[in-house]
N, C-alpha and C positions, 0 to 999 in steps of 0.2 A: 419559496423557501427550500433549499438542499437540505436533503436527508440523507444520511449514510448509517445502512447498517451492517454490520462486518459478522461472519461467521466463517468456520472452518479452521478455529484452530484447534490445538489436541497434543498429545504426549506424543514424541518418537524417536528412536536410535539415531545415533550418528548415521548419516550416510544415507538417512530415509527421505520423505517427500511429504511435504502437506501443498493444500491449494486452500488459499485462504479468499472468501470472495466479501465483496461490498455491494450491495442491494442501493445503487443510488437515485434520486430521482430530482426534479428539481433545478439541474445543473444545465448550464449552456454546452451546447452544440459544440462549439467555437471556443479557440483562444480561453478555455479551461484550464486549469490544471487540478488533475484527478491523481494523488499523493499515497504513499505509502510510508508510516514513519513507523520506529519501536523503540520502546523505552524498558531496559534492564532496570533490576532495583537497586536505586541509588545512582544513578547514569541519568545524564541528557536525553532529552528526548532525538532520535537519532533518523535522519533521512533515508528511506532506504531505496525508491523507484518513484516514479513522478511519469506520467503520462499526460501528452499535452491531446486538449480532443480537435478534434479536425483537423489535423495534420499525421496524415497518417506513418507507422513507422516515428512519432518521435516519442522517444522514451529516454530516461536517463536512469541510468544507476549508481549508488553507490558503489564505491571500488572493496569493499570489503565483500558486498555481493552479487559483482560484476559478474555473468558466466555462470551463476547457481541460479537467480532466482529472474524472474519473466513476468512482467506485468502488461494486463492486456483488459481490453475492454470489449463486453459485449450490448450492442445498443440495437439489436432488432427486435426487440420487445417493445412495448411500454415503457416497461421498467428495466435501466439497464444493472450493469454488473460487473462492478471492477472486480479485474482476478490478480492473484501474485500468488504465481506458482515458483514453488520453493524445491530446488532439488540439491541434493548431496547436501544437507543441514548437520551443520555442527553445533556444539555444545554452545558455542557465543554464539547463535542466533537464537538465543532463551530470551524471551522479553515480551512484554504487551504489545501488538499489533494494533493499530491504527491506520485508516483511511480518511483521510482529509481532501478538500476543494474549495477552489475561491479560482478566479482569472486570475491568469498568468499574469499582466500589468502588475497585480496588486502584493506578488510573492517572489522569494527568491527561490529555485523551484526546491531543493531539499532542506529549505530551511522550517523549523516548524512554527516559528516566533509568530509567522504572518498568515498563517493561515485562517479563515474565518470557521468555516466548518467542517466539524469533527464526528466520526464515530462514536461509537463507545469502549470498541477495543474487543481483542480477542487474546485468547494468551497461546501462546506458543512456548513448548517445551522441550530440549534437547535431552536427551539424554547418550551417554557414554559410553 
């Protein structure tokens, strides 16, 4: 059973940085895919980074925040830990935070419709 718990969100000015991380466990090695989604209020739930596991270097972004925000995995523990580090944050990157996983076969990678399992969310807030 995949568990994901997500921490590190928090209030910050335009221009500032958070690192939001995921506590996963559970999850395959292989042909994973370890998800980053955020949903504003009254908005779609929105794709923001996708990291595929065992192949290293393969990550995808969002074009909204392509070149700001960095998602990366740390698996020399037991317990690993997805991160998305978030830098020069603007005012619409204000939304609930989620990390999601299921194998690649089984999803489209920044769609959220198909994903099996989910965090519980962290909130992220911009300010101006």
């Amino acid at each position: 059973q995949v568990q994901l718990v997500e921490s590190g969100g928090g209030s910050v000015q335009a221009g500032g940085s958070l690192r939001l991380s995921c506590a996963a466990s559970g999850y395959a090695r292989y042909n994973y895919c370890m998800a980053w989604f955020r949903q504003a209020p009254g908005k779609a739930r929105e794709g923001v980074a996708v990291l595929l596991t065992g192949r290293a270097g393969s990550a995808y972004y969002a074009d909204s925040v392509k070149g700001r925000f960095t998602t990366s995995l740390d698996n020399a523990n037991t317990k690993s830990t997805l991160y998305l580090q978030m830098n020069s944050l603007k005012p619409e990157d204000t939304a609930m935070y989620y990390c999601a996983a299921d194998y690649c076969s089984r999803v489209r990678l920044l769609d959220a419709a198909e994903y099996k399992y989910w965090g519980q969310g962290t909130q992220v807030t911009v300010s101006s």
